[in-house]
Backbone bond lengths (Angstrom), bond angles and torsions (degrees), N, CA, C in turn:
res aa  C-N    CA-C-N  psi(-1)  N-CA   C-N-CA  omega(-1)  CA-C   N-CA-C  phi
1 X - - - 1.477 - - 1.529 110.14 -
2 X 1.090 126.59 123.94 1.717 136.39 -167.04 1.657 101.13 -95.08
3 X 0.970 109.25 97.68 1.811 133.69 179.07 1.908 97.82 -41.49
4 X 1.280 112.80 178.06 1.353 124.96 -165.33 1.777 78.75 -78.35
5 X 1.065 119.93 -88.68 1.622 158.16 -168.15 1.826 88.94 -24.65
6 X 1.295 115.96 -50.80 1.722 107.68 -179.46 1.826 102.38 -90.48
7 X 1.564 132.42 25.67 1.209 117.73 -163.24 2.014 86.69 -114.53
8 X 1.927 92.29 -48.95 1.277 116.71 165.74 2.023 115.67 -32.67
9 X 1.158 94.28 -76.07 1.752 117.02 166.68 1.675 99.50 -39.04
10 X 0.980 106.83 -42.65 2.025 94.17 -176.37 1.386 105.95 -84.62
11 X 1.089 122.04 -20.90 1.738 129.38 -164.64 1.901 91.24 -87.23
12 X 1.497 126.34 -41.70 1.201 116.20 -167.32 1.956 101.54 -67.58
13 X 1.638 90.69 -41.79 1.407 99.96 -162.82 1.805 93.84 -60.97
14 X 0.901 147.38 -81.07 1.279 137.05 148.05 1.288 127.85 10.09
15 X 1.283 123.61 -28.86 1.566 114.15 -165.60 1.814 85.49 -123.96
16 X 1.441 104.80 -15.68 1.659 87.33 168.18 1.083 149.13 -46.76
17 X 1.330 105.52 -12.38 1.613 118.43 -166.79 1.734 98.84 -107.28
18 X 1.097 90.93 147.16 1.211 113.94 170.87 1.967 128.86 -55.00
19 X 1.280 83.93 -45.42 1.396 92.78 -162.25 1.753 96.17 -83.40
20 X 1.175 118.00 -23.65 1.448 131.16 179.54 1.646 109.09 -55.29
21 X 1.470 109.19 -47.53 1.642 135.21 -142.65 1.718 73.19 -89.80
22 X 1.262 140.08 -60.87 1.083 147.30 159.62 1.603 130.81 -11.98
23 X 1.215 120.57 -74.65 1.258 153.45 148.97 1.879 98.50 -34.66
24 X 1.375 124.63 -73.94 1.413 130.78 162.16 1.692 109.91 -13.74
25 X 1.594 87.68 -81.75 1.967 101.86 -163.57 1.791 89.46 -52.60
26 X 1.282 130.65 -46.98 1.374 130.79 -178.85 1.726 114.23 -26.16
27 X 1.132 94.63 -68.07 1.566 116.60 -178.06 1.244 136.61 -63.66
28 X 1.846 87.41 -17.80 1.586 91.57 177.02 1.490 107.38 -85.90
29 X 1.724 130.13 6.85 0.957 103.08 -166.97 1.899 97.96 -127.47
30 X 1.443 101.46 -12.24 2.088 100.07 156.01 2.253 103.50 -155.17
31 X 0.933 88.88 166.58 1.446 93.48 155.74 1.158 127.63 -41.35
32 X 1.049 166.18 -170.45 1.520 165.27 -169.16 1.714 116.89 155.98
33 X 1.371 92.36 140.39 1.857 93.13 -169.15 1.519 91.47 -106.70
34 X 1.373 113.36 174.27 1.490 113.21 158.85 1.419 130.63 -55.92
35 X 1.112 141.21 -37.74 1.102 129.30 -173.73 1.662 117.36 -90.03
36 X 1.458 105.18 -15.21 1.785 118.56 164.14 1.528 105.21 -69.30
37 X 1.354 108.39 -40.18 1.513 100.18 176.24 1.373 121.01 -71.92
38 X 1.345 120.42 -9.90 1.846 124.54 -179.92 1.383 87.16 -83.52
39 X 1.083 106.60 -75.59 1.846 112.96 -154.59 1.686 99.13 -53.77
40 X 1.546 127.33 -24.23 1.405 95.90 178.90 1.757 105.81 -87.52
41 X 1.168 120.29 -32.11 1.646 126.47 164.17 0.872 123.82 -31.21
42 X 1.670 104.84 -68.24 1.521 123.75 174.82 2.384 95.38 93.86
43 X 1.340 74.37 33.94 1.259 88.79 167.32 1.910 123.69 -124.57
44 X 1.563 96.45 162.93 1.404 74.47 -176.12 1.636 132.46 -81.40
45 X 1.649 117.71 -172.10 1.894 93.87 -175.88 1.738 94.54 -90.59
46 X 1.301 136.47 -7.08 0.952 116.64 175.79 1.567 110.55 -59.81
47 X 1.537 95.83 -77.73 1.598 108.38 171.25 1.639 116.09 -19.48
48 X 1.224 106.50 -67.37 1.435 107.38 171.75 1.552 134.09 -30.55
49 X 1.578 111.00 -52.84 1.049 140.77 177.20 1.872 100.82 -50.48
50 X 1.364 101.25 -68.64 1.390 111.32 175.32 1.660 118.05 -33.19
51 X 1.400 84.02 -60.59 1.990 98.87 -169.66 1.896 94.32 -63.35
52 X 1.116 123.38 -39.20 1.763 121.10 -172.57 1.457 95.58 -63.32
53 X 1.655 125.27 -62.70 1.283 122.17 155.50 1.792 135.67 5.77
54 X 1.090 113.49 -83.78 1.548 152.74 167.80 1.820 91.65 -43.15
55 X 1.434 108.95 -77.70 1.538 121.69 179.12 1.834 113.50 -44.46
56 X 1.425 106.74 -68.97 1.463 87.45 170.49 1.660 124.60 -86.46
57 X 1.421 125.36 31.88 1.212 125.71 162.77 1.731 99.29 -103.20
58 X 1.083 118.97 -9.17 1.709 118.85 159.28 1.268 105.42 -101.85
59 X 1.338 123.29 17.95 1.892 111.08 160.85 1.412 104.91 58.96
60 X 1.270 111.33 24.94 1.612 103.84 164.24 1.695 113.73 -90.40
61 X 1.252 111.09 -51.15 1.621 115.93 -175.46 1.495 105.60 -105.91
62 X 1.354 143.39 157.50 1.091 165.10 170.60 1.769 116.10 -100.53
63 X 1.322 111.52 144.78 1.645 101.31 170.44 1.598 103.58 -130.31
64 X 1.140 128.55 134.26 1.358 142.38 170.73 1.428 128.47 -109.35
65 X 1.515 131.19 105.16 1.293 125.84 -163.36 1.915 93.59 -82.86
66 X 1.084 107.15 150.58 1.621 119.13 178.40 1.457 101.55 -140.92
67 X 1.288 115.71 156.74 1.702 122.08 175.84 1.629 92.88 -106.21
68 X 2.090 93.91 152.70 1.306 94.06 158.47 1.361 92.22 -143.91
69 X 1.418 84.40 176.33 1.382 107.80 -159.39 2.068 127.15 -60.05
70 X 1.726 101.75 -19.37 1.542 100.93 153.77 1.726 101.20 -132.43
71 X 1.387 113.59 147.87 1.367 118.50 157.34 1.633 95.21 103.70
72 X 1.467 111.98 -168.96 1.889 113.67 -175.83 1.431 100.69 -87.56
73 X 1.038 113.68 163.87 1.553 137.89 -179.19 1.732 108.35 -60.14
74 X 1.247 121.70 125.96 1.431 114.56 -176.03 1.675 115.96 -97.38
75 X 1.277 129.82 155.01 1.246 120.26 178.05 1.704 107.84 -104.87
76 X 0.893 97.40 127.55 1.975 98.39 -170.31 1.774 99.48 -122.69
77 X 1.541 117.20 126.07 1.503 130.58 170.69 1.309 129.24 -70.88
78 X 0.575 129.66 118.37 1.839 138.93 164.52 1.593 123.25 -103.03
79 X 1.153 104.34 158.01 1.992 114.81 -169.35 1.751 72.75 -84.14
80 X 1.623 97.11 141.28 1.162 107.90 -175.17 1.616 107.66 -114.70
81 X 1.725 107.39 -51.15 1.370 134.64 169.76 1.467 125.29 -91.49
82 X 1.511 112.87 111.11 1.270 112.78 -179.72 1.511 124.07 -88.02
83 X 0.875 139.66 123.10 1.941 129.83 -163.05 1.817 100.92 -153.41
84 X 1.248 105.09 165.72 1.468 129.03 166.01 1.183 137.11 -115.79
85 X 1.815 127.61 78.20 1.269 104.69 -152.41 1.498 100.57 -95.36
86 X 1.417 117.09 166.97 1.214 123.10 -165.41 1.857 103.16 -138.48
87 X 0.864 128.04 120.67 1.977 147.69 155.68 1.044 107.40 -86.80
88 X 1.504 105.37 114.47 1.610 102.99 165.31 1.764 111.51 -109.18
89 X 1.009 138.24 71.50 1.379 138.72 -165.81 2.127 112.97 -79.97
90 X 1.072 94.19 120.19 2.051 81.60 170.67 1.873 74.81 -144.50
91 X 1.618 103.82 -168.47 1.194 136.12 143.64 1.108 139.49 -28.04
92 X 1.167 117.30 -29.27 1.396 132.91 -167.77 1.549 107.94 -131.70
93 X 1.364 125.29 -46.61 1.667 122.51 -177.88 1.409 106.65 -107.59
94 X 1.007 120.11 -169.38 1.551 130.63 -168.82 2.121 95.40 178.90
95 X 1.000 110.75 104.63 1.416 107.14 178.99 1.942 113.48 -148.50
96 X 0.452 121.32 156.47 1.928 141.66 139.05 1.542 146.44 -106.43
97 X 0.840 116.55 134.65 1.139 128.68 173.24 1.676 133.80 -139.65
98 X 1.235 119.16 135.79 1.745 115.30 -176.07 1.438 94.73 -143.96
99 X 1.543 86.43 148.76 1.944 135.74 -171.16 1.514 91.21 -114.16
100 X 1.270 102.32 105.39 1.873 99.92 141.33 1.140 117.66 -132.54
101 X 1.402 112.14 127.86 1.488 136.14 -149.95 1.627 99.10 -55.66
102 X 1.134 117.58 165.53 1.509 120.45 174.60 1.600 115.43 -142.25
103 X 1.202 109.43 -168.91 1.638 97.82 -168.61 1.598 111.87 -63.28
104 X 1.115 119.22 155.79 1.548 107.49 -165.56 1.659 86.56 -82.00
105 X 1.844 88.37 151.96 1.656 91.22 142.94 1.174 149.32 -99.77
106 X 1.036 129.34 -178.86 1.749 123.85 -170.75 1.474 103.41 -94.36
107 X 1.003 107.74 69.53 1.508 130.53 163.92 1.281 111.79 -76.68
108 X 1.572 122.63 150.29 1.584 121.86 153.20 1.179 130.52 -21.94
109 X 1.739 136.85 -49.80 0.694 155.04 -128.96 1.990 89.41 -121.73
110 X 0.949 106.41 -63.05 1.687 102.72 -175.06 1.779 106.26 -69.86
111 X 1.518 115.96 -16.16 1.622 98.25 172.39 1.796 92.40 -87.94
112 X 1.111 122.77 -40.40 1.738 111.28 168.53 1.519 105.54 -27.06
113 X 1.129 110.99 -60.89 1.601 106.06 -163.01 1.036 125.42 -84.71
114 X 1.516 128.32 -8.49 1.276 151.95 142.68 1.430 113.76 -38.39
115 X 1.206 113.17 -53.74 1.606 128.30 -156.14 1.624 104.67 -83.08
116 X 1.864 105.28 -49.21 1.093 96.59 178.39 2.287 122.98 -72.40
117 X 1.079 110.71 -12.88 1.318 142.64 178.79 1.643 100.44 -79.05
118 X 1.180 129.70 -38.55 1.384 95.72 160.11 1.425 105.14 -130.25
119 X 1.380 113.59 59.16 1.451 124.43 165.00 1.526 108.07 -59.86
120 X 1.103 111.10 160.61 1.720 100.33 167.26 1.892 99.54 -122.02
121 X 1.091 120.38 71.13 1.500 128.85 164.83 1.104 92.45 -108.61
122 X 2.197 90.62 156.02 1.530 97.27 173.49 1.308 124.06 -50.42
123 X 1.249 132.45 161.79 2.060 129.96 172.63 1.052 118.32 -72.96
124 X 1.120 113.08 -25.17 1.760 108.12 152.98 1.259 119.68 -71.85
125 X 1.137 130.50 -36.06 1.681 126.73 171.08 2.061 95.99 -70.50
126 X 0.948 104.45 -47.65 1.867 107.77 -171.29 1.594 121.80 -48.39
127 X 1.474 99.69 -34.61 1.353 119.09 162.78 1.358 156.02 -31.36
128 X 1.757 74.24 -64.05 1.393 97.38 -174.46 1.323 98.07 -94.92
129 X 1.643 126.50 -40.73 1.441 112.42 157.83 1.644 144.57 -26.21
130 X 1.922 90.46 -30.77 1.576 90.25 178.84 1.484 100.63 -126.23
131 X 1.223 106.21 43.96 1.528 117.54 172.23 1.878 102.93 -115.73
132 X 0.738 99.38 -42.13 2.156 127.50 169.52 1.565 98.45 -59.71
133 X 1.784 123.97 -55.40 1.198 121.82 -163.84 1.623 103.37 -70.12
134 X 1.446 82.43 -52.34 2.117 89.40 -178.22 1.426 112.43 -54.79
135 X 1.355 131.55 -22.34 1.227 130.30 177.67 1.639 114.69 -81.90
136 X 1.354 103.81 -25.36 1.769 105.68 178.95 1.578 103.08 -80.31
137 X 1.412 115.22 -41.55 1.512 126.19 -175.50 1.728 101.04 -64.74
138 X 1.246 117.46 -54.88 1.727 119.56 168.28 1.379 113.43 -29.05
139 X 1.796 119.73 -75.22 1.002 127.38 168.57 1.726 134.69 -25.38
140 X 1.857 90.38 -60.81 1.629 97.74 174.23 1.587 110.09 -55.82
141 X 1.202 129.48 -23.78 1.473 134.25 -145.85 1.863 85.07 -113.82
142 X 1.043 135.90 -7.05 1.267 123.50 155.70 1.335 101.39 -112.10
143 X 1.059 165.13 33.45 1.488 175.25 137.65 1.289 104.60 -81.43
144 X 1.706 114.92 -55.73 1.768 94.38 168.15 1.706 117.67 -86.83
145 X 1.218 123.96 -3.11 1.598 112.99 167.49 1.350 114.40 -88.04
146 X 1.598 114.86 9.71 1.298 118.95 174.24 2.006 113.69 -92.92
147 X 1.774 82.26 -33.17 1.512 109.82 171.81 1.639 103.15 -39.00
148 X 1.481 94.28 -81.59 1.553 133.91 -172.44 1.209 97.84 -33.49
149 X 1.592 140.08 -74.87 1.196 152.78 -148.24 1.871 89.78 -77.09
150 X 1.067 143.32 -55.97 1.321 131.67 178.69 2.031 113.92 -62.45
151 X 1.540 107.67 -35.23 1.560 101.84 151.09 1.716 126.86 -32.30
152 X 1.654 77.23 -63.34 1.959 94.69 -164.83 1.628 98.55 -34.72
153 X 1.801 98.03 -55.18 1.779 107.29 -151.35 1.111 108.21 -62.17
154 X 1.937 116.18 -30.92 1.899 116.17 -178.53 1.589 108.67 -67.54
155 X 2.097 106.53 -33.66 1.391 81.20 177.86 1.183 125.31 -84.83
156 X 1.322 116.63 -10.39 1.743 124.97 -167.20 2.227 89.63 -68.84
157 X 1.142 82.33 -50.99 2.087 84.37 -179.02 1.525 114.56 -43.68
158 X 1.503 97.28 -54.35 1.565 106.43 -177.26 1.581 121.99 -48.98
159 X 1.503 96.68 -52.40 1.794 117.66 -176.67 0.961 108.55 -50.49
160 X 1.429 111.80 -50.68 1.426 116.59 -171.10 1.547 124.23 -76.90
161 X 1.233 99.59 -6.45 1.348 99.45 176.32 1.191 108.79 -117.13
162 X 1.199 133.39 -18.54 1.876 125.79 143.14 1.684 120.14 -43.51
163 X 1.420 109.78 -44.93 1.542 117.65 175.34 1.753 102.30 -55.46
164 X 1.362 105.81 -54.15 1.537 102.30 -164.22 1.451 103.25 -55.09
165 X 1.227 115.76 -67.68 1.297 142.46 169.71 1.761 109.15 -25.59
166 X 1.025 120.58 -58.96 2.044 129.30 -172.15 2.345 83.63 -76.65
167 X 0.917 116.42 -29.46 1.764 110.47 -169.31 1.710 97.24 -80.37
168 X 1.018 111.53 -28.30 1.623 109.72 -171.47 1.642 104.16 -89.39
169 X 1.934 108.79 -45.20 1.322 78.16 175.69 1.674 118.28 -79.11
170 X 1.927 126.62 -10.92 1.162 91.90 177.84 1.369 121.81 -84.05
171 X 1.221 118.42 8.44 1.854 121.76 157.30 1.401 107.22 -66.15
172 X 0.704 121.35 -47.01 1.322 117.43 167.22 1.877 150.99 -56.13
173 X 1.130 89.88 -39.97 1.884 131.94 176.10 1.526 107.65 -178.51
174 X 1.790 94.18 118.01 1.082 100.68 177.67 1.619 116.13 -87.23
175 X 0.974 118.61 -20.43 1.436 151.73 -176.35 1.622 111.98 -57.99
176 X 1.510 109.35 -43.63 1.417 142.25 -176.29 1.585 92.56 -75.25
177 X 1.754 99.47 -62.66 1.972 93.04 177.54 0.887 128.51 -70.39
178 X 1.526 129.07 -8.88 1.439 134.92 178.31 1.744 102.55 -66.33
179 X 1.450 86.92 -51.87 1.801 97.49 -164.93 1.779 105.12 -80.87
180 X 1.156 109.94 -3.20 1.816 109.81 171.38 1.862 107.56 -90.50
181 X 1.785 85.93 -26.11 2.097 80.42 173.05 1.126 122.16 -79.48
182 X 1.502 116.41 -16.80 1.723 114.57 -178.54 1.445 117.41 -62.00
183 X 1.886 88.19 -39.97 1.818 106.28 -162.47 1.425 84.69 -73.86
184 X 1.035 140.79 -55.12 1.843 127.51 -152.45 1.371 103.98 -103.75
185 X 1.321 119.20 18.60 1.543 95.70 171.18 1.130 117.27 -80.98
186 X 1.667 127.35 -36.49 1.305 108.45 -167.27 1.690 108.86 -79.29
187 X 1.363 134.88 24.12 1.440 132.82 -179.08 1.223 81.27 -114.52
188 X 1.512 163.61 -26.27 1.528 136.96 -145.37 1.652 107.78 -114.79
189 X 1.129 106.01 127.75 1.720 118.35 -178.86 1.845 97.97 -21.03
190 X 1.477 113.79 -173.03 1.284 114.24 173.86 1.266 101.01 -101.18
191 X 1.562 127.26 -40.02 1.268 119.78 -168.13 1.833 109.62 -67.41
192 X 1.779 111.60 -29.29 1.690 100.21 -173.90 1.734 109.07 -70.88
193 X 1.318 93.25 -24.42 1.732 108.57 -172.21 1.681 106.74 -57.44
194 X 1.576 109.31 -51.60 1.309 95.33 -175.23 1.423 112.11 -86.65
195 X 1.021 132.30 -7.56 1.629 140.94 172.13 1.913 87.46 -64.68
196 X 0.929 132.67 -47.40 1.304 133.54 177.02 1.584 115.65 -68.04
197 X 1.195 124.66 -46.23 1.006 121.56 148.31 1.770 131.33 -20.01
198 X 1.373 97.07 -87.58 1.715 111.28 148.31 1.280 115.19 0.62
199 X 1.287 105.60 -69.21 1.354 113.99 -168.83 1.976 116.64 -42.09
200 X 1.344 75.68 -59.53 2.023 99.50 -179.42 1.631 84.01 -47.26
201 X 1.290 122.43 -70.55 1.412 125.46 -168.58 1.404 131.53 -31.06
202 X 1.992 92.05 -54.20 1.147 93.77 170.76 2.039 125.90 -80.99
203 X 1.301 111.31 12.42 1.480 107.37 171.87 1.175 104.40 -114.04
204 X 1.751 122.22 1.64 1.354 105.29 162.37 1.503 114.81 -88.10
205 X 0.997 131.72 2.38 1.483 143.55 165.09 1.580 109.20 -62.90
């Protein structure tokens, strides 16, 4: 079973490339066959083929064969998987994390948009109604990543100063840090815990 943390690690290695990240922004904006994807690249269809490969064997893009009306049936790609990946890099941590959205819930806010979506007002009145809504919903949704991002910095402060703090006293008494990891382990993330860990590790060296 391939853990979050080694699923993450394949998704970066994947999005490392250039020509991949490329191909991506492509798709998000129509379908695309192979040979639309060379000529706008300016890459070849082998290559191409490969990199689409790689992409939907990470369940990011999809391929769909369709018939037309002269010649063989073409296979054209689409973003298949929608997600949020997130790097948190400083001095002190090194982490990841990913959001992929799930079925909405029946929240306030999603029967709002329900209601106004199959309103029966004229479309010019319907419009602008959910042009007003999307702008309040925009807002809230940068109001909490404004939240979030002032979280990160109290916990990134905090961690880091528990780490400093648990390294000095086990230089000090290890005995003292043994018995300070029992009491706080089950409150501390997994990733500060084993960075704490480490520590013991690294003075048994």
């Amino acid at each position: 079973m391939v853990s979050n943390q080694e699923e993450m690690g394949r998704l970066l290695d994947v999005l490392g490339n250039e020509t991949r990240r490329r191909i991506l922004l492509l798709l998000t904006k129509r379908p695309y066959f192979v040979s639309e994807l060379s000529q706008e690249l300016g890459v070849g269809q082998k290559a191409v083929l490969e990199h689409l490969r790689i992409l939907e064997n990470a369940g990011l893009i999809e391929g769909r064969t369709e018939k037309i009306p002269r010649g063989r049936p073409r296979k054209y790609y689409t973003i298949r998987r929608g997600f949020r990946l997130e790097v948190l890099l400083t001095p002190y941590i090194f982490g990841t994390s990913m959001y992929e959205p799930k079925k909405p819930m029946e929240t306030e806010k999603y029967k709002q948009a329900r209601a106004l979506i199959k309103s029966a007002e004229p479309a010019e009145i319907k419009i602008k109604e959910l042009a007003e809504f999307l702008e309040e919903v925009e807002d809230k949704i940068n109001e909490y990543i404004r939240m979030k991002q002032e979280l990160e910095e109290v916990r990134l402060l905090t961690e880091t100063y528990i780490e400093n703090l648990m390294r000095r006293i086990a230089q000090e008494n290890i005995a003292q840090f043994e018995r300070l990891m029992e009491e706080i382990a089950p409150m501390l993330p997994k990733e500060i815990l084993n960075d704490l860990k480490r520590i013991k590790e690294d003075l048994s060296l």
